[in-house]
C-alpha positions as CSV (number, residue, x, y, z in Angstrom):
1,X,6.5,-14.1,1.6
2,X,5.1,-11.9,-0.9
3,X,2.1,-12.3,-3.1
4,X,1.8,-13.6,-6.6
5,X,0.6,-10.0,-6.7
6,X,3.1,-8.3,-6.0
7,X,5.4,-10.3,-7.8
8,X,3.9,-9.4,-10.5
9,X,5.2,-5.8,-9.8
10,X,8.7,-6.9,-8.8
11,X,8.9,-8.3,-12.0
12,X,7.9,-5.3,-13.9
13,X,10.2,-3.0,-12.1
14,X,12.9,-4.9,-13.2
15,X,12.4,-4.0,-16.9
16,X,12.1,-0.4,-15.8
17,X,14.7,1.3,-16.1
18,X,14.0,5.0,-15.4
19,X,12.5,5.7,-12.4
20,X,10.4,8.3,-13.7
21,X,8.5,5.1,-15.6
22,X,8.6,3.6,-12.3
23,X,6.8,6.0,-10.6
24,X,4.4,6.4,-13.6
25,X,3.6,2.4,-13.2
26,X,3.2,3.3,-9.3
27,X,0.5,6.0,-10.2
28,X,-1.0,4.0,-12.8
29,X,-1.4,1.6,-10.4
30,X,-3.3,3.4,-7.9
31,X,-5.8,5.2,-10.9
32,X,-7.0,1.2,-11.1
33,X,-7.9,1.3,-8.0
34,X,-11.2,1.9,-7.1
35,X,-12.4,5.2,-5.1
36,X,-13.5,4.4,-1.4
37,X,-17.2,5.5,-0.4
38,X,-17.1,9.0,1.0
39,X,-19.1,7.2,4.0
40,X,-15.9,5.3,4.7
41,X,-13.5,8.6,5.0
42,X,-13.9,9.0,8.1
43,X,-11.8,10.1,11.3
44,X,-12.0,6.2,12.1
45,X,-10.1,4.9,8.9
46,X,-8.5,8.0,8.2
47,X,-4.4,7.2,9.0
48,X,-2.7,9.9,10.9
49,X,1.1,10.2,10.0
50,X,0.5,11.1,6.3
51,X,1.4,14.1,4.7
52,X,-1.8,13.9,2.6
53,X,-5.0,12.3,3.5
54,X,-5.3,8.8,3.9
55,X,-8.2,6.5,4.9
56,X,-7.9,2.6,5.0
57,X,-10.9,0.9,5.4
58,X,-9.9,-2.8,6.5
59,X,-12.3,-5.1,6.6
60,X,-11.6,-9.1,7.3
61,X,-13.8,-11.8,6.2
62,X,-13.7,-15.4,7.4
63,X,-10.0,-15.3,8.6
64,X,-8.6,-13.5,5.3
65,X,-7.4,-9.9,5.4
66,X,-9.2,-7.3,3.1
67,X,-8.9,-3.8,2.7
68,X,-9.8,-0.6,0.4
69,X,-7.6,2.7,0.5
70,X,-7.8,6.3,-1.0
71,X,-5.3,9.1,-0.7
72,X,-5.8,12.5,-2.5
73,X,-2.7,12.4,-3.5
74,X,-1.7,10.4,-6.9
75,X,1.6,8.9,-5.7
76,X,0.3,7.9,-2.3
77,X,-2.5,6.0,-3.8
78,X,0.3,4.2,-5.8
79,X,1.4,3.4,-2.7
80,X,-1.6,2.0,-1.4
81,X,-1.8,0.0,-4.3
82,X,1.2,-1.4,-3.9
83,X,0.3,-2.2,-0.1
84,X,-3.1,-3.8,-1.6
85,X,-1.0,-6.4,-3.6
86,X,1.3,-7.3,-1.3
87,X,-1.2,-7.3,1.8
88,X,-5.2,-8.1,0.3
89,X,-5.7,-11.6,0.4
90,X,-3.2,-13.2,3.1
91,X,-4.9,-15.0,6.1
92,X,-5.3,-12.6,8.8
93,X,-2.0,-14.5,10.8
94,X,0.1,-14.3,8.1
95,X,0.0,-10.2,8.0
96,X,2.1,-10.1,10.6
97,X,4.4,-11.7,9.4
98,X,5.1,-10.1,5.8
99,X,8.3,-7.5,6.4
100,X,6.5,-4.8,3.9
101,X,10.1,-2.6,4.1
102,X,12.0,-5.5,2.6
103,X,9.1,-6.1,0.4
104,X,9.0,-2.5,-0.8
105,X,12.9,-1.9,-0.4
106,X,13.1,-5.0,-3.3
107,X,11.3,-2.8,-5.4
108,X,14.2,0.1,-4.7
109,X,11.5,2.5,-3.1
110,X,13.2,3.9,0.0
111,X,15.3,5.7,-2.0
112,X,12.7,7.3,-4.0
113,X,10.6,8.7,-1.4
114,X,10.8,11.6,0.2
115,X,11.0,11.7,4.2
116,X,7.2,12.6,4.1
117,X,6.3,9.9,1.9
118,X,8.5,7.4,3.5
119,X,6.4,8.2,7.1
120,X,3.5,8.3,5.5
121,X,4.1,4.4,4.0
122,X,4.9,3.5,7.6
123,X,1.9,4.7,9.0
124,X,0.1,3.2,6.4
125,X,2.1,-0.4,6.8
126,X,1.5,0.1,11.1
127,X,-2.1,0.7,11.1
128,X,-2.6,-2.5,8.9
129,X,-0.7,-4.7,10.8
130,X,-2.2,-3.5,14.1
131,X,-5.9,-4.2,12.6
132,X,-4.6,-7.7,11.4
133,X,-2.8,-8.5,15.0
């Protein structure tokens, strides 16, 4: 049930063959995103369960989920990237039902991320499905 989006980036992957390049696409990724309002990082959208700091500001409109995300670090902002395309867009009842780990896991991530940054991605995937439920 993924994206066009994030096909895109399932695509790609594929003619990656390092994973160094792969994680270079990831952090490219998040650079192009772009920086959420210091107003917005805020105890409120800040997500607890990350090693670094995380805020995700989620903010439906008219039924369709939207949401902006910052980390200070470069590979988590990847990450949220990576969330963005596979999550921004969807009708607010469809959220639920997108399985982000076999999403992610067909992009071979799991066994790429440290423990940290595994949790991290979970809090990250939790806290936008709870807003969207």
């Amino acid at each position: 049930m993924a994206q066009a989006a994030f096909e895109e980036v399932v695509e790609d992957f594929e003619f990656l063959d390092d994973w160094e390049d792969r994680y270079r696409m990831v952090i490219d990724m998040g650079k192009a995103l772009p920086p959420l309002e210091d107003a917005l990082k805020v105890p409120a959208t800040k997500v607890d369960g990350c090693a670094s700091q995380v805020w995700l500001h989620i903010t439906p409109h008219e039924g369709v989920f939207h949401f902006q995300g910052e980390s200070d670090a470069m590979i988590v902002q990847g990450l949220i990237a990576l969330l963005h395309k596979l999550y921004d867009g969807l009708p607010m009842a469809d959220v639920a039902t997108v399985d982000a780990r076999a999403e992610l896991g067909r992009l071979g991530l799991h066994d790429h991320l440290s423990a940290q940054r595994s949790n991290g991605l979970r809090a990250m995937i939790e806290r936008i499905r709870e807003t969207a439920s």
